[in-house]
C-alpha atoms as one frame of an Amber mdcrd trajectory, in Angstrom:
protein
  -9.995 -12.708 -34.773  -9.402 -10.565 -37.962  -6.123 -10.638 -39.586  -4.486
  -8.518 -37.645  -5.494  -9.630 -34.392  -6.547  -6.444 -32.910 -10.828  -6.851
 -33.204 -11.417  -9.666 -31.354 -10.247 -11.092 -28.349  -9.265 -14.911 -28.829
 -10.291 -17.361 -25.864  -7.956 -20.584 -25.134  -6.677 -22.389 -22.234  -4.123
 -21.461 -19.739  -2.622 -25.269 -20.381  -4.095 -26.574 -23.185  -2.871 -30.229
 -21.948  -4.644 -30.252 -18.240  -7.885 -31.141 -17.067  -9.380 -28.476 -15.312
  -7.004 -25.538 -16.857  -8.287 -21.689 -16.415  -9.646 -20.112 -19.583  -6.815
 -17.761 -21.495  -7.584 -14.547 -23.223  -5.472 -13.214 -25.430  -5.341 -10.039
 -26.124  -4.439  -8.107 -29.265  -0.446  -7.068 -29.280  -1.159  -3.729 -29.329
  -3.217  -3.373 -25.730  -0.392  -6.158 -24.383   2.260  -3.664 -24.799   0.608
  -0.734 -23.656  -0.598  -2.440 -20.172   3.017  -3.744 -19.724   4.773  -0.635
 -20.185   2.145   1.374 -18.597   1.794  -1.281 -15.149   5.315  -1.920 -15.551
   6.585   2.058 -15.341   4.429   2.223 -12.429   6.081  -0.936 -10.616   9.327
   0.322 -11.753   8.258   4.001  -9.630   6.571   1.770  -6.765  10.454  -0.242
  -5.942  12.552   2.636  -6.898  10.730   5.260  -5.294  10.141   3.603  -2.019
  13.684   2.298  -2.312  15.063   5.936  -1.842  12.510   6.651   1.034  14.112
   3.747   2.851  17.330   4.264   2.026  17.568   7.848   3.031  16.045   7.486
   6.594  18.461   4.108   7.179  21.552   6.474   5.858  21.038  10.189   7.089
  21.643  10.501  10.567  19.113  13.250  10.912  16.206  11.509   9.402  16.734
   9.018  12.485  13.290   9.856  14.340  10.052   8.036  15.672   7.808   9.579
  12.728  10.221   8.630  10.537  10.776   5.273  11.387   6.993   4.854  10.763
   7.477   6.194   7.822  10.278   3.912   6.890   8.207   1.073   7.816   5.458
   2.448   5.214   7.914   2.669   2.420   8.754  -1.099   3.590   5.469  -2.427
   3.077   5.115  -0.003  -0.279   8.623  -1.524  -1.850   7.083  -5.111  -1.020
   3.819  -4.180  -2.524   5.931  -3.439  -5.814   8.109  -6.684  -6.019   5.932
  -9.438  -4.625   2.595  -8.165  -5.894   2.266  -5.497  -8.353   5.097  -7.625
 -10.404   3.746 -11.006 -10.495   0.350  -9.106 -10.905   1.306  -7.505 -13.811
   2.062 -10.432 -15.510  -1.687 -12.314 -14.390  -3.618  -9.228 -15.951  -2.119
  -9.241 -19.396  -1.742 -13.000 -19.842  -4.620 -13.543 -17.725  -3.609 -16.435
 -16.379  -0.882 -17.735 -13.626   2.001 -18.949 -14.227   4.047 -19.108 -11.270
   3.017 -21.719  -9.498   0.049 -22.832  -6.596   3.364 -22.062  -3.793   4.020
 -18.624  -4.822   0.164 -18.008  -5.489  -0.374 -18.144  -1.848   2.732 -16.291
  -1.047   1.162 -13.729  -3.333  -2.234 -13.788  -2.129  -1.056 -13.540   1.236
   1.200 -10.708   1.139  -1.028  -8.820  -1.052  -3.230  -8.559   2.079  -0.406
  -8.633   4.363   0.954  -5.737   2.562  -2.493  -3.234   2.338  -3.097  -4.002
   6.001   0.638  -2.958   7.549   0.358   0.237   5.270  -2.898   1.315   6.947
  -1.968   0.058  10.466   1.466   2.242   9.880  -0.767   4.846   8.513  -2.860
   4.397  12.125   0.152   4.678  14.338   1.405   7.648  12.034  -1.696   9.438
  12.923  -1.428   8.652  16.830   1.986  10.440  16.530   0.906  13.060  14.629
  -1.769  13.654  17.553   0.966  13.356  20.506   2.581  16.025  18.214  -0.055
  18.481  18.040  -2.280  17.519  20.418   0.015  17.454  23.723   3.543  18.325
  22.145   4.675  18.893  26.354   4.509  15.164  26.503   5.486  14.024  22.990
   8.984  13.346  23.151   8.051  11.311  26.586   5.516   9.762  25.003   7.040
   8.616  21.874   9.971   7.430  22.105  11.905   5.432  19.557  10.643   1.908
  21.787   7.345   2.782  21.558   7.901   3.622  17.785   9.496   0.224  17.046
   6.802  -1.480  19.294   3.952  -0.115  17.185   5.816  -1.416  14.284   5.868
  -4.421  15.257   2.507  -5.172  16.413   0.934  -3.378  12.783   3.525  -6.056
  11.051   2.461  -8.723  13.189  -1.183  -7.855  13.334  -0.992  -8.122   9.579
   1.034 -10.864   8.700  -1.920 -12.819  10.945  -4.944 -11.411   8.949  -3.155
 -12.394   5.278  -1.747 -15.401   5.746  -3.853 -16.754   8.559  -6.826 -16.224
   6.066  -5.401 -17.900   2.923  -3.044 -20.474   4.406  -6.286 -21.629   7.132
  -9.087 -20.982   3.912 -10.776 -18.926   5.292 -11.632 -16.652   2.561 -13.789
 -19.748   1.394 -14.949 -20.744   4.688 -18.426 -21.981   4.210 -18.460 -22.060
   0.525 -15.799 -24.840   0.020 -17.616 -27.010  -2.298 -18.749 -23.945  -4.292
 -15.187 -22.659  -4.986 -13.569 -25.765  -5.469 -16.541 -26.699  -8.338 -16.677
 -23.421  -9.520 -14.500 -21.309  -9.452 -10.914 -23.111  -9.050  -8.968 -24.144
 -12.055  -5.060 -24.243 -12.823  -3.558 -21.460 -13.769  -5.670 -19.301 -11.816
  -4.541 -17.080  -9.032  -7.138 -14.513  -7.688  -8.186 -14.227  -3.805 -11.985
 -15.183  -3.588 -13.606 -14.545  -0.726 -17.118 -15.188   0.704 -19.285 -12.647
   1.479 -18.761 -13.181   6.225 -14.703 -13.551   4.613 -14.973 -10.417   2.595
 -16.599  -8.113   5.389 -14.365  -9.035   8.340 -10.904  -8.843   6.455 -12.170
  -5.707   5.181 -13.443  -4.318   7.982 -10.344  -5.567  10.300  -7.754  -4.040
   7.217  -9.594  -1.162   6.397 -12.887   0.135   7.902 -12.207   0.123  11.684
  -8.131   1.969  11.249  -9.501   4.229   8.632 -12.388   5.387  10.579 -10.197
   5.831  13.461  -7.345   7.920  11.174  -9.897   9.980  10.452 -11.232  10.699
  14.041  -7.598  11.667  15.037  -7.337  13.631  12.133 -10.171  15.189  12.398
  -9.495  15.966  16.733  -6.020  17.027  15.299  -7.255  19.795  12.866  -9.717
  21.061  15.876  -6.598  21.309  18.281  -4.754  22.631  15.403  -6.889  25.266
  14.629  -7.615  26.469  18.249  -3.919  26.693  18.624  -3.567  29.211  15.745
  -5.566  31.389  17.095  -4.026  31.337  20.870  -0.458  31.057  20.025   1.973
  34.589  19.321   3.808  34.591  16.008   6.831  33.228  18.321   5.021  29.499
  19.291   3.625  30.044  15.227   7.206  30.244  13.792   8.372  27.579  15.944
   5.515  24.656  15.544   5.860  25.356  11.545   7.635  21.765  11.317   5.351
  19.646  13.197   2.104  21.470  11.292   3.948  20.492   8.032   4.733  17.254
   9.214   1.286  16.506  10.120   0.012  17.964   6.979   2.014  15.870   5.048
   1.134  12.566   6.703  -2.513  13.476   6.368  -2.536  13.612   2.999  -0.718
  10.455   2.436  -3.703   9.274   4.838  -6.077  11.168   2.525  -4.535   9.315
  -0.714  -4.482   6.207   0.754  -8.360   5.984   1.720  -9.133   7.829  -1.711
  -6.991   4.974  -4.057  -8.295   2.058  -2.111 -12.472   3.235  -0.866 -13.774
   1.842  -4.042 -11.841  -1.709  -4.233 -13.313  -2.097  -0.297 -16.672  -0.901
  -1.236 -16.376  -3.557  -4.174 -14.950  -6.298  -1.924 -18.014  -6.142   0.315
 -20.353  -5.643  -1.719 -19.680  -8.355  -4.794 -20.315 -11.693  -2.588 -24.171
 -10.548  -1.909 -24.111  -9.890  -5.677 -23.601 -13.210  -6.609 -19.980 -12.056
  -7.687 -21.348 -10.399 -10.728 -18.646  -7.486 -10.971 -16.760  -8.103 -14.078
 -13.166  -8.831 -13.390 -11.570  -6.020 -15.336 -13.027  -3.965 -13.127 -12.197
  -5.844  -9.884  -8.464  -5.827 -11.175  -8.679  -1.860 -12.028 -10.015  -1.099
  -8.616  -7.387  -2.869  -6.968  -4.742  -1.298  -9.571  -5.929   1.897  -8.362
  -5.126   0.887  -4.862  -1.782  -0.333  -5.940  -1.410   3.395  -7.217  -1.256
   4.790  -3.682   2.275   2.932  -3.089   3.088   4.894  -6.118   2.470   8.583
  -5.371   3.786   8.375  -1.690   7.390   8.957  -2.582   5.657  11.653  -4.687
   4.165  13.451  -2.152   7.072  12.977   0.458   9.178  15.008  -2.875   6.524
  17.462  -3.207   6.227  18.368   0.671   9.940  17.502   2.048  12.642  19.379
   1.241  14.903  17.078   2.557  13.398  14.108   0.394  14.291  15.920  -2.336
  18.099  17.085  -0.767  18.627  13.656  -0.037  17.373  12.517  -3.687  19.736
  14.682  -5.388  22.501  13.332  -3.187  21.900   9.437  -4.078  21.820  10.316
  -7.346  25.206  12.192  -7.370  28.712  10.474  -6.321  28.485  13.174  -3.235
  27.156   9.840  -1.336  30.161   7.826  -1.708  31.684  10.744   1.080  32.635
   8.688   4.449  31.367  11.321   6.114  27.950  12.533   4.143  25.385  10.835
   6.333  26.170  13.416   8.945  25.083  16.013   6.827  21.809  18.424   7.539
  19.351  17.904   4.978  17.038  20.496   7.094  16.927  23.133  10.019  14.064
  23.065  12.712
């Protein structure tokens, strides 16, 4: 490098005393401090963001409702996103190497896919409420009820935990290409989930592909149903479905963000096994960066769409929620 470090990139060794230790690159100062405080604001927005999602839902007695609950279970999987993977994946990017450990590796691996496929799967039973809502509002409250709410929950959570850690605890990301990984591509202080290209298709078929193409026929059957409505309806039924329509509005645009941020990392993830793994892996880690962005903006778009978001933000941030008697309190009017 030139004297002050910032030309060239200098290449060493993750552990310069093991066999078999990942290469290091160390970047100038100058980019090192602008990824970390650029990756680590947006961490910082990921927890506390979704933190106040979750914590106004659990505290205002209002916000206690079946959409909402799948919303809470979104911000859930968001928060986690933030602490367990954006952190610790922070850190890998700049220093480029791992530090933490072959344990937590997995643990990270695991619940970075754990985590992407329980947002979309909430995102999937969001949508099948929305469409009870809309669709055949006579039956909705019947319908979906705060079991059936908790039920869905549970099956997205448990639906996902079984695709991420099944996959990386079993190895099956590197089923059939075992010797070619292990001569390859493994070294210490490395930490990144390869995949082979029957691994790569199913997971992202199973986490992505299949719920979003589904989202998107409700959606789409929604917005129909929607539309015929609005021209049936007086200004009376209008005035009084103006919550649900904003409700559903809202959710499908935190649909539409989340299949906008992550398309391009699934596209990639398909497609780079059949190209001998030839994207560069700047780019693989800015695509999935940009997915990691969509746990960001949804406590954005819940403030720019929900009053009460907003209510309730003001009030957390003000001793007004130290008041025994505050969680009682309307944040909204049907």
């Amino acid at each position: 490098s030139d004297i002050s470090g910032f030309r060239y990139l200098v290449q060493m060794l993750c552990y310069e005393s093991v066999n078999g230790s990942c290469p290091k690159t160390i970047y100038p100062l100058a980019i090192r401090i602008t990824l970390y405080v650029i990756l680590g604001i947006l961490v910082t927005l990921t927890v506390f963001g979704n933190f106040l999602v979750i914590a106004s839902i659990a505290y205002f007695k209002q916000l206690h409702t079946p959409t909402n609950y799948l919303i809470f279970s979104l911000a859930v999987s968001d928060l986690l996103l933030g602490l367990i993977v954006m952190l610790p994946s922070m850190i890998r990017c700049v220093e480029s190497c791992w530090y933490f450990g072959d344990v937590f590796c997995k643990i990270y691996m695991s619940s970075d896919v754990t985590l992407c496929t329980a947002s979309i799967l909430n995102l999937l039973c969001i949508s099948v409420d929305r469409h009870y809502a809309v669709c055949q509002p006579l039956i909705y409250s019947r319908k979906i009820t705060v079991n059936v709410v908790l039920i869905m929950i549970l099956l997205s959570w448990s639906v996902s935990v079984m695709i991420g850690f099944g996959m990386v605890y079993l190895e099956l990301n590197i089923w059939g290409i075992e010797e070619f990984f292990y001569t390859h591509i493994s070294c210490v202080g490395g930490c990144v989930l390869f995949q082979s290209g029957l691994s790569s298709t199913v997971s992202s078929v199973l986490s992505f592909y299949i719920p979003g193409i589904v989202m998107l026929s409700v959606y789409l059957r929604i917005f129909v149903v929607a539309q015929g409505q609005s021209r049936r309806i007086h200004i009376t039924a209008k005035i009084s479905s103006t919550g649900q329509n904003k409700a559903t509005k809202t959710l499908a645009v935190i649909m539409g963000s989340f299949l906008s941020f992550w398309t391009l990392f699934f596209v990639c993830n398909i497609v780079d096994p059949f190209i001998g793994y030839a994207t560069p892996p700047e780019l693989f880690d800015t695509l999935v960066w940009i997915g990691y962005l969509n746990s960001t903006v949804n406590p954005l778009i819940y403030a720019f769409f929900y009053s009460w978001f907003r209510k309730a933000f003001r009030l957390f941030t003000s001793v007004n929620i130290f008041k025994s008697d505050i969680s009682e309190m309307t944040l909204f009017t049907e």
